[in-house]
LUMVO-362666 format. One record per residue (C-alpha): z, y, x; residue in one letter; residue number from 1. Coordinates in steps of 0.5 Angstrom, whole numbers. Each point is the difference from the previous one (the first is absolute). Layout:
BEGIN
<pt c3="Z" c2="Y" c1="X" residuo="A" num="NUM"/>
...
// end
This chain:
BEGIN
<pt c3="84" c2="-60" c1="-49" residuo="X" num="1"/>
<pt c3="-1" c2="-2" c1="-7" residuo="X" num="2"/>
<pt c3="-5" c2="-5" c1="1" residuo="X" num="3"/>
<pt c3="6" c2="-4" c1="4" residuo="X" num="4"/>
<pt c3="6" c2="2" c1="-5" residuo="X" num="5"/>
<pt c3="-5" c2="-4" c1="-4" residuo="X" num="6"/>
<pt c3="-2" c2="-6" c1="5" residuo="X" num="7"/>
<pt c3="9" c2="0" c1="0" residuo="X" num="8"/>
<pt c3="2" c2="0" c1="-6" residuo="X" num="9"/>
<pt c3="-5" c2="-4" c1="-2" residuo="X" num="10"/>
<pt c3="2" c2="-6" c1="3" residuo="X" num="11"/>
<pt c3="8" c2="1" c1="-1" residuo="X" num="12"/>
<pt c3="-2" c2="-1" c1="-6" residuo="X" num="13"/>
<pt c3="-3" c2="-7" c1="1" residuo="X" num="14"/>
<pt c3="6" c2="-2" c1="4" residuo="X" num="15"/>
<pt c3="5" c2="3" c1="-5" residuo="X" num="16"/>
<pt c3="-4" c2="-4" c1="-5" residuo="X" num="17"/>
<pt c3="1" c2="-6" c1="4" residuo="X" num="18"/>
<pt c3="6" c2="1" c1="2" residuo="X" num="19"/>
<pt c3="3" c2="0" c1="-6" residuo="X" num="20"/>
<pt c3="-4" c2="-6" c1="-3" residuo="X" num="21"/>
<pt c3="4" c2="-4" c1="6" residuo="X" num="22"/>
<pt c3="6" c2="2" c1="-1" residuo="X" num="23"/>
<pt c3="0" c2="-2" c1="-8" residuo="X" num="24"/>
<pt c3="-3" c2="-6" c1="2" residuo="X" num="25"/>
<pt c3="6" c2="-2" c1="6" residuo="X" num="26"/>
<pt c3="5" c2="3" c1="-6" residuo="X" num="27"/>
<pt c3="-2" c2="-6" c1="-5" residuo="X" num="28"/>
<pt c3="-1" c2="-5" c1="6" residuo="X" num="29"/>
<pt c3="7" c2="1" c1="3" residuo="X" num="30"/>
<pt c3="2" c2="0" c1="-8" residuo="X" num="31"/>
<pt c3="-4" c2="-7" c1="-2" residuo="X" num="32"/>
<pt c3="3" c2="-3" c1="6" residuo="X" num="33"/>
<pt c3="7" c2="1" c1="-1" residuo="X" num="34"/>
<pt c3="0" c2="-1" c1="-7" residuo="X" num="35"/>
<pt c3="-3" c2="-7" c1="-1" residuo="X" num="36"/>
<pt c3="4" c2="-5" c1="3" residuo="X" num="37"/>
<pt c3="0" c2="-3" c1="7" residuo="X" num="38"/>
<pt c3="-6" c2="-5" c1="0" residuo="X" num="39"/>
<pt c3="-3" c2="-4" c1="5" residuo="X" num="40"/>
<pt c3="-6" c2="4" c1="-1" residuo="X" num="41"/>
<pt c3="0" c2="6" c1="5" residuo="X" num="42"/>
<pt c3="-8" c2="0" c1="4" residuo="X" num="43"/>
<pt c3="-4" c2="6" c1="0" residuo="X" num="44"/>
<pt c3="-5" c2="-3" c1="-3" residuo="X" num="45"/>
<pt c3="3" c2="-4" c1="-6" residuo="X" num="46"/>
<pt c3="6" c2="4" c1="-2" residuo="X" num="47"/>
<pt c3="-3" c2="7" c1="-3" residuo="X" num="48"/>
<pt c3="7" c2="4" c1="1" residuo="X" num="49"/>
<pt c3="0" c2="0" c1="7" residuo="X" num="50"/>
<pt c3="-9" c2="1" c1="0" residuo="X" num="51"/>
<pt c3="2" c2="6" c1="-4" residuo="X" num="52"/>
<pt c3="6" c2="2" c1="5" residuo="X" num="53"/>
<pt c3="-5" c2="-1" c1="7" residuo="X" num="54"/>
<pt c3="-5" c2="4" c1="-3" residuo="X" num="55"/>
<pt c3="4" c2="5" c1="-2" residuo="X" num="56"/>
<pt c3="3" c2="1" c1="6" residuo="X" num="57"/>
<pt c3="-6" c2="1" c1="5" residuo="X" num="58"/>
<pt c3="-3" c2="4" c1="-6" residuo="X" num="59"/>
<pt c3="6" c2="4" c1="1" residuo="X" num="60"/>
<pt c3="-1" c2="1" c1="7" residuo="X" num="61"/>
<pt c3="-7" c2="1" c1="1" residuo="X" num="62"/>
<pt c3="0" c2="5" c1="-6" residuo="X" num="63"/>
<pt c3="7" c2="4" c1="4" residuo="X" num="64"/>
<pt c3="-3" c2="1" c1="6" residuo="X" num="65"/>
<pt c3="-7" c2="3" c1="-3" residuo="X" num="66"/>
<pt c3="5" c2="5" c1="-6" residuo="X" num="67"/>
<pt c3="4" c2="2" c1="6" residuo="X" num="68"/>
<pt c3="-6" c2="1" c1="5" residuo="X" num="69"/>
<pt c3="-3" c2="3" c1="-5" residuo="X" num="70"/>
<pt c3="5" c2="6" c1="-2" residuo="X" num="71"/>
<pt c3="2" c2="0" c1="7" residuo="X" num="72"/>
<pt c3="-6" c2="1" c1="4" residuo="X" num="73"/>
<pt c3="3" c2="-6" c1="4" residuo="X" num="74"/>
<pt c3="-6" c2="-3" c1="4" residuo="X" num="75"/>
<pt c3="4" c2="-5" c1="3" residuo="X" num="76"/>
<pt c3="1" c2="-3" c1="-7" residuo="X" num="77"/>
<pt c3="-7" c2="1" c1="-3" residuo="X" num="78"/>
<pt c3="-3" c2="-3" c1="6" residuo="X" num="79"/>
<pt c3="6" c2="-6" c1="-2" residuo="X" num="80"/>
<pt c3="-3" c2="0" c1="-7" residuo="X" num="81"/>
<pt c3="-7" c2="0" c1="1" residuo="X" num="82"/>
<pt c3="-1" c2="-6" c1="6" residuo="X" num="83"/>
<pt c3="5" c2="-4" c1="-5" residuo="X" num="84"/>
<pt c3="-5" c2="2" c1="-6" residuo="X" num="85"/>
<pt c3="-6" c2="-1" c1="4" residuo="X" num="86"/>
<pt c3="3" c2="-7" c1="3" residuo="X" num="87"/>
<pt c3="1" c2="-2" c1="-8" residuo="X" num="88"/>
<pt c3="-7" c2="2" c1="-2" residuo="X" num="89"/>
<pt c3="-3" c2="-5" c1="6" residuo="X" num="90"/>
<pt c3="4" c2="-5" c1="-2" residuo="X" num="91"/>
<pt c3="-1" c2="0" c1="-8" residuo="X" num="92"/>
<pt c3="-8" c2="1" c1="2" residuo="X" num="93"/>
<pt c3="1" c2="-7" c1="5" residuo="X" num="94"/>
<pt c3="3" c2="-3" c1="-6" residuo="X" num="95"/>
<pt c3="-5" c2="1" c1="-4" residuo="X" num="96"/>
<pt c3="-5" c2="-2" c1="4" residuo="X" num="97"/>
<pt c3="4" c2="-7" c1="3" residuo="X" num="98"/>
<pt c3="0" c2="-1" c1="-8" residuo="X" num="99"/>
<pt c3="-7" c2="0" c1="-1" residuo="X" num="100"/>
<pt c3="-2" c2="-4" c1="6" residuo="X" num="101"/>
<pt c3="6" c2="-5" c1="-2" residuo="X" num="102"/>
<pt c3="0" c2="0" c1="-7" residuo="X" num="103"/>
<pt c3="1" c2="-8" c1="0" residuo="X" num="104"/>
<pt c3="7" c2="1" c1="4" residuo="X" num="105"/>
<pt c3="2" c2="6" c1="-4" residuo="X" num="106"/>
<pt c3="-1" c2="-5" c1="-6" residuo="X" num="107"/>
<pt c3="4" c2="-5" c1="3" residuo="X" num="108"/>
<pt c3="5" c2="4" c1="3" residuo="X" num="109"/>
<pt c3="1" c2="3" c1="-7" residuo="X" num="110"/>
<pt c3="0" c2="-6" c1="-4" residuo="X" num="111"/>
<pt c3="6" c2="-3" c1="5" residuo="X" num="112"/>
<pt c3="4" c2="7" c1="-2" residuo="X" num="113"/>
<pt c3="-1" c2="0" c1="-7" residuo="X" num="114"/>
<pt c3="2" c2="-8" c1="0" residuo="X" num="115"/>
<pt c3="7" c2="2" c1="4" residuo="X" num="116"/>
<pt c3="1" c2="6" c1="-5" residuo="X" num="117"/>
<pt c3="0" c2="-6" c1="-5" residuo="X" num="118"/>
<pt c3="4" c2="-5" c1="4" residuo="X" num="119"/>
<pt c3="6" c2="5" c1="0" residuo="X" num="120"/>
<pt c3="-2" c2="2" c1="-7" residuo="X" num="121"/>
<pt c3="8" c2="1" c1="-3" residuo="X" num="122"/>
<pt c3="3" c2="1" c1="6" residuo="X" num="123"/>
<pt c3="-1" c2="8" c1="1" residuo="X" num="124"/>
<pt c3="0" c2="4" c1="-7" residuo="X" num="125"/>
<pt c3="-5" c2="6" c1="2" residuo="X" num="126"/>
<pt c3="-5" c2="-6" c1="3" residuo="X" num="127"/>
<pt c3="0" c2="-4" c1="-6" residuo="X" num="128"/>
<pt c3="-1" c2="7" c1="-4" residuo="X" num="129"/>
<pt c3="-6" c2="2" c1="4" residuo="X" num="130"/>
<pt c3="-3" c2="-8" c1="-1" residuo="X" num="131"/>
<pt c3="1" c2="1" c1="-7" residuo="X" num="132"/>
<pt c3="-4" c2="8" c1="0" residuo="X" num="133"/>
<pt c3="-5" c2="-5" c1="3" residuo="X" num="134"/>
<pt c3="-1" c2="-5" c1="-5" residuo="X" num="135"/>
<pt c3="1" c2="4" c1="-6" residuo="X" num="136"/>
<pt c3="-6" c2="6" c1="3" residuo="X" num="137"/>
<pt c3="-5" c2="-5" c1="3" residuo="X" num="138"/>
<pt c3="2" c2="-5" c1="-6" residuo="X" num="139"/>
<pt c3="0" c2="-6" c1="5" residuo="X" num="140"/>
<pt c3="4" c2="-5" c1="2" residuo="X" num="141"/>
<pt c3="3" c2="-3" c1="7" residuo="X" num="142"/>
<pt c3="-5" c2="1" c1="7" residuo="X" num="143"/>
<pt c3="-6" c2="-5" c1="-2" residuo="X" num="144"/>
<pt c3="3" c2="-2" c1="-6" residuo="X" num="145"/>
<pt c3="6" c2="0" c1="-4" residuo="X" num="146"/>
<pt c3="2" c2="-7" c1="2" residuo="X" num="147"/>
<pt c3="2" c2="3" c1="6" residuo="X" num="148"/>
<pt c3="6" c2="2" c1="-2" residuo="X" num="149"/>
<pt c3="2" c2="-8" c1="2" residuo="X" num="150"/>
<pt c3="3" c2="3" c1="6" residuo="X" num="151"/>
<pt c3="4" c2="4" c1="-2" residuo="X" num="152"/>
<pt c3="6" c2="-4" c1="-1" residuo="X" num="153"/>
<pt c3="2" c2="3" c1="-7" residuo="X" num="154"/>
<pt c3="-7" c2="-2" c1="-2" residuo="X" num="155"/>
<pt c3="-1" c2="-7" c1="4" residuo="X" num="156"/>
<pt c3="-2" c2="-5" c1="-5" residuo="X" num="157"/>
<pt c3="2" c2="-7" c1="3" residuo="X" num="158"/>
<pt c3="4" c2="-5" c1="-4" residuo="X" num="159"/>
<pt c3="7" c2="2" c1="4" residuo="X" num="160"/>
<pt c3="-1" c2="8" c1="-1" residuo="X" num="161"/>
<pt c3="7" c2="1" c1="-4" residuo="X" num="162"/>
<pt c3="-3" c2="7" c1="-2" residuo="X" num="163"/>
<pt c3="-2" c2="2" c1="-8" residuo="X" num="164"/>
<pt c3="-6" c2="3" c1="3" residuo="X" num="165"/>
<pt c3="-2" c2="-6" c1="4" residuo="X" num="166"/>
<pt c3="-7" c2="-1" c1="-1" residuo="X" num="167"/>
<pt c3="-1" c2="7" c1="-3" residuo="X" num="168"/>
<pt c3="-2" c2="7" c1="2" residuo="X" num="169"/>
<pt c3="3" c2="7" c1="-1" residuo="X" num="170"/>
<pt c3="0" c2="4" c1="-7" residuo="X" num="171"/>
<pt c3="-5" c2="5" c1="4" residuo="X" num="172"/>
<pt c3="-6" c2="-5" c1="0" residuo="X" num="173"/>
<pt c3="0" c2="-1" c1="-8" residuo="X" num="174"/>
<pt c3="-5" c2="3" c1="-4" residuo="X" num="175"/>
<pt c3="3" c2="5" c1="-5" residuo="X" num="176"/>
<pt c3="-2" c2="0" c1="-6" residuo="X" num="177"/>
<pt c3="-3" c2="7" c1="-3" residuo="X" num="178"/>
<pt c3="5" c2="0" c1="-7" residuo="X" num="179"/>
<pt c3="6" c2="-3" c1="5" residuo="X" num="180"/>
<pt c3="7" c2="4" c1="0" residuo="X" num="181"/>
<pt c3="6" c2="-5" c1="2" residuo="X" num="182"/>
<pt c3="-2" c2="-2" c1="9" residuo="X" num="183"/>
<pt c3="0" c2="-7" c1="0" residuo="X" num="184"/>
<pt c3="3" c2="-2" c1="7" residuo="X" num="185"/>
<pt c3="0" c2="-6" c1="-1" residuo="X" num="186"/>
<pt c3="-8" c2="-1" c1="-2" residuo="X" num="187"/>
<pt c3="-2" c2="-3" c1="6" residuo="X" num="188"/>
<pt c3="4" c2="-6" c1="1" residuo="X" num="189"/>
<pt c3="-3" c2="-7" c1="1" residuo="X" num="190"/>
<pt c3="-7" c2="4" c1="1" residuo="X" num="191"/>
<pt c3="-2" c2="-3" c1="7" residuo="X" num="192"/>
<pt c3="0" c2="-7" c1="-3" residuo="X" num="193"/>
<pt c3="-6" c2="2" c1="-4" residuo="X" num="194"/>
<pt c3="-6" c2="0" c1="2" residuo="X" num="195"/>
<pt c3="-4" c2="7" c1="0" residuo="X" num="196"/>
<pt c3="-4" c2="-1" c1="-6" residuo="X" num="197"/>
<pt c3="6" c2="0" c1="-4" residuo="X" num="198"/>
<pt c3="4" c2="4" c1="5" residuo="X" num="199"/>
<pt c3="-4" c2="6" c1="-1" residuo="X" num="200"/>
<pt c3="1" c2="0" c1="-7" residuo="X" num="201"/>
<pt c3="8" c2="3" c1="1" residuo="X" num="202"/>
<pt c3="0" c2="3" c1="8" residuo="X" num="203"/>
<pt c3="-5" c2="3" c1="5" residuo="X" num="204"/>
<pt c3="-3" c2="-6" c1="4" residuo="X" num="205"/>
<pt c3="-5" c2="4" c1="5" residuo="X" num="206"/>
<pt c3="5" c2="2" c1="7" residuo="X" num="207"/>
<pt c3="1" c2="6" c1="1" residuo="X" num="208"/>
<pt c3="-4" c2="1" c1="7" residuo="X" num="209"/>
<pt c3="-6" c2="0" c1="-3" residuo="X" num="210"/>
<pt c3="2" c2="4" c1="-6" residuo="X" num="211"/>
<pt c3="2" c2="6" c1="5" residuo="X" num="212"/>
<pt c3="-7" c2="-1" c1="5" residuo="X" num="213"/>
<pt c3="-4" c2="-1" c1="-7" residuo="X" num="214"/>
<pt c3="3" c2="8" c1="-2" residuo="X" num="215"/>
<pt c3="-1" c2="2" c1="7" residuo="X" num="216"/>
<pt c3="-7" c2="-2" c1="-1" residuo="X" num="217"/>
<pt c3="-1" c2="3" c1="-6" residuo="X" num="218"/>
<pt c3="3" c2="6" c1="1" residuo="X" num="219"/>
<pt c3="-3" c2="1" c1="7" residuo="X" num="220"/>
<pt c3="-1" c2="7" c1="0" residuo="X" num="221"/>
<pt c3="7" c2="1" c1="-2" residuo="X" num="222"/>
<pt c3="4" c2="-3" c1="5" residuo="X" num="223"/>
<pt c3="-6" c2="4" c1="4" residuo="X" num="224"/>
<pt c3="1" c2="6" c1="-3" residuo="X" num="225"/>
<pt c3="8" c2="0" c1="2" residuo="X" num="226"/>
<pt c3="-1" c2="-3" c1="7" residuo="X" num="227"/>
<pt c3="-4" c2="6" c1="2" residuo="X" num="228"/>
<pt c3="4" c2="5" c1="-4" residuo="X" num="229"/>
<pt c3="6" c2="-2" c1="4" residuo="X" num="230"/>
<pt c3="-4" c2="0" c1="6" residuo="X" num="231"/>
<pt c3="-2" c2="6" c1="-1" residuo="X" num="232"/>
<pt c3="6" c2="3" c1="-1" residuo="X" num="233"/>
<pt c3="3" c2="-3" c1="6" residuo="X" num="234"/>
<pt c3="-7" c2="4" c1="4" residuo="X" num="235"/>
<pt c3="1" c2="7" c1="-3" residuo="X" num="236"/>
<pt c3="7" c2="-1" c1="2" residuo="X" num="237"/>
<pt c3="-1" c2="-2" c1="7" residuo="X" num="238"/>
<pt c3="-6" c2="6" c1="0" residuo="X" num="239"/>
<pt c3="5" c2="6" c1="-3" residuo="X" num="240"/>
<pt c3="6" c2="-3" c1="6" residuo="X" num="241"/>
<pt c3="-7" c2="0" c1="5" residuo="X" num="242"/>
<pt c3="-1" c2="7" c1="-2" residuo="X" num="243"/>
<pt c3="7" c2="2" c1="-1" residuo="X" num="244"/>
<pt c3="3" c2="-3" c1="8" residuo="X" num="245"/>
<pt c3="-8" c2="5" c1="2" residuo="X" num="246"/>
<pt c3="2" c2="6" c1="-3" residuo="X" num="247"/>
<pt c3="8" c2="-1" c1="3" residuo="X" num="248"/>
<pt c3="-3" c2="-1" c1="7" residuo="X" num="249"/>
<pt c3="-5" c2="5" c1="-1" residuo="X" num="250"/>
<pt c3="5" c2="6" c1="-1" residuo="X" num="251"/>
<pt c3="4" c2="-2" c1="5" residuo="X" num="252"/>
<pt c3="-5" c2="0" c1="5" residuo="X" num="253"/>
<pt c3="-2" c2="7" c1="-2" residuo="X" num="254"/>
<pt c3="8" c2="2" c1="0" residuo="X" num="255"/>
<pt c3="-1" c2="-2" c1="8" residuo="X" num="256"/>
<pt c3="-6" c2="4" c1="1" residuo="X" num="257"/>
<pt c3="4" c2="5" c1="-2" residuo="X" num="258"/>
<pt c3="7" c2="0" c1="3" residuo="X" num="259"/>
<pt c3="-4" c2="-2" c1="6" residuo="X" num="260"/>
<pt c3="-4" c2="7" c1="1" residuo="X" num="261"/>
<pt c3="6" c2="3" c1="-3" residuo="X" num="262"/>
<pt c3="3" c2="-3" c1="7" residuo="X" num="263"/>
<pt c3="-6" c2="1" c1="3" residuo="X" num="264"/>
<pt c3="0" c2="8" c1="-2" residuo="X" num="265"/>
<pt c3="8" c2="0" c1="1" residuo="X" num="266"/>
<pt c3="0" c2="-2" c1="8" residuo="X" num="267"/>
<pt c3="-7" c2="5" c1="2" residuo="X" num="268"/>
<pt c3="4" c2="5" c1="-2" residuo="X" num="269"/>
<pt c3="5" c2="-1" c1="4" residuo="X" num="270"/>
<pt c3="-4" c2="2" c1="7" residuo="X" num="271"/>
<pt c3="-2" c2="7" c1="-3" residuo="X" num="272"/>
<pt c3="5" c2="6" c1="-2" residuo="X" num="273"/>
<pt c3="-1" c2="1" c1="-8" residuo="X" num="274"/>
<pt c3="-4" c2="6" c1="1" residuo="X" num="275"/>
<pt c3="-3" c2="0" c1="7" residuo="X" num="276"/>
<pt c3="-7" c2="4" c1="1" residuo="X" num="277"/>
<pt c3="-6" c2="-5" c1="3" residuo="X" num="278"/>
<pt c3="-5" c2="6" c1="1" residuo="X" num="279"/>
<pt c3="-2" c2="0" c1="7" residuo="X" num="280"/>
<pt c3="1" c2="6" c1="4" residuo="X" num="281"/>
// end
């Protein structure tokens, strides 16, 4: 018994854990979406408030049916939870393998992404955040190279381009300086029309593509710590929902047994006088 008040609390704890997490992350998805103004970004994969509201939710429902199932003892439910995380646990070990086999398609898939991240670059506030974040952590600028940001139509040099930051890139490529307190938002105009020997010398000039795959490489053991962190915590809380439905059903297949020859006792009963003398003489 104490074992399986373990396995049980266990496991509502992961999911209560969870569940909470999710719903923190939908409260500040559905918050950015309302607060910013209506834009022409609204894709999942480009819009960062509606990724935060989709991932919370599925998180939210996943982890609700594995807390209620959990305390209540409900297998139905539990056996809902384990077969979405199991299905999740295939799917993301499948991703992981078609990335490896496919790494030149992933790379490429990624890098017209990135470039249709900056083609709408201006047009959302939390995309062009997220862009910023990018180039600032990883101190790079663009896909390939900072003169990538010509398709952005901000950024665009072209003698017709009416913009002041024609021919130029955004802030966040800008090479900080160690003594510098005042933000220059404006150090990276003009930028794309020199050349990359005197470029470098004021913003980032490498892309930010190979930068992430040069930190993924370096830092492969960390990234290989984290991936085999998450999936093993989705293994033990699909082991403790297994060991939980177990016990569930091996306790109600004893209460049948019993009630059964309880049932069984009661209707032999019925064909003999309670004190009915069985000696033969």
């Amino acid at each position: 018994m104490r074992g399986y008040r373990t396995i049980k609390y266990t496991l509502f704890i992961f999911c209560y854990f969870f569940w909470v997490v999710s719903a923190v992350l939908t409260a500040v998805g559905i918050y950015a979406k309302i607060a910013k103004e209506k834009d022409v970004v609204d894709t999942l994969t480009l819009d960062p408030a509606l990724l935060l509201i989709i991932v919370g939710s599925v998180m939210f429902l996943i982890t609700f049916l594995g807390c209620f199932g959990a305390l209540r003892n409900a297998t139905c439910l539990l056996k809902t939870f384990l077969g979405i995380l199991t299905a999740i646990l295939l799917l993301q070990i499948a991703a992981g393998v078609v990335g490896y086999l496919f790494t030149d398609k992933v790379m490429e898939r990624t890098e017209k992404l990135m470039t249709k991240a900056i083609v709408l670059y201006r047009e959302d506030q939390d995309l062009e955040n997220a862009i910023d974040f990018i180039q600032k952590k990883f101190q790079c600028c663009g896909v390939e190279s900072y003169k990538d940001w010509s398709h952005n139509v901000y950024f665009k040099c072209s003698d017709t381009n009416p913009s002041l930051e024609a021919c130029g890139v955004p802030f966040s490529c800008c090479v900080q300086l160690q003594n510098q307190t005042v933000l220059n938002t404006m150090c990276g105009y003009g930028m794309q029309q020199l050349e990359e020997r005197s470029a470098r010398q004021d913003v980032f000039t490498i892309g930010c593509l190979e930068k992430i795959a040069s930190w993924a490489k370096n830092n492969l053991l960390l990234v290989a710590g984290l991936t085999a962190g998450l999936l093993l915590l989705e293994v033990c809380m699909i082991s403790l929902a297994a060991a939980q439905i177990s016990r569930i059903n091996k306790v109600q297949q004893q209460r049948k047994e019993i009630s059964h020859r309880g049932t069984s006792e009661r209707k032999d009963s019925y064909w003999y006088p309670p004190f009915a003398d069985f000696d033969d003489e």
